[in-house]
C-alpha positions, 0 to 999 in steps of 0.5 A: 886843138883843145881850148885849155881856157876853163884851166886858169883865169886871167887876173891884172896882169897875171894868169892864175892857173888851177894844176892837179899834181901827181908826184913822185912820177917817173918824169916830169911833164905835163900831161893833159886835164884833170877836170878843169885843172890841168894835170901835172906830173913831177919826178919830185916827191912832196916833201920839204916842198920839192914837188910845188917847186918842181911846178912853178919851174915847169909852170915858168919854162911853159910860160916863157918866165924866170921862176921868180915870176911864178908863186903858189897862191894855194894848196901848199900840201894838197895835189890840187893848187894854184899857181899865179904867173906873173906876166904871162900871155895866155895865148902863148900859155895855152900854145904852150900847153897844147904842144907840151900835151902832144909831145906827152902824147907821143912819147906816150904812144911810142912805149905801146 
């Protein structure tokens, strides 16, 4: 099992994680590490704001949140950001990540 620690930092009472986004993907997921953020495909294009919407959504079905405890602290048009999770159990986001890493994986290995 990866260690996905080196991806956020736990903040009072939040988890404040760096993602790398690539947007306009054929389907959205999240798909594993990108340096020490973890990497992020979404369907939506970076316009108006869709593709950072996209990921604070996918951020808070990870983390077991409503969306409205998720915000974007930075990189508002940049594929590198930050997003902070309100009430988030980084053991439960770092389950969460590994499990959604493997199914990427499968499905993955299974179009080969």
């Amino acid at each position: 099992m990866q260690h996905w620690s080196d991806c956020y930092t736990v903040e009072e009472g939040a988890v404040v994680v760096d993602v790398h986004v690539q947007p306009r993907a054929g389907r959205t997921a999240v798909v594993g590490r990108h340096g020490h953020a973890l990497k992020l495909r979404v369907a939506a294009p970076p316009v108006d704001g869709r593709a950072n919407d996209a990921v604070a959504e996918l951020l808070a079905g990870l983390a077991g949140l409503k969306a409205s405890a998720v915000a974007q602290v930075s990189g508002e048009k940049s594929r590198v950001k930050r997003f902070r999770l309100t009430g988030a159990d980084p053991e439960v986001l770092e389950r969460a990540i590994e499990t959604a890493v493997e199914q990427a994986d499968d499905r993955s290995y299974r179009r080969r």
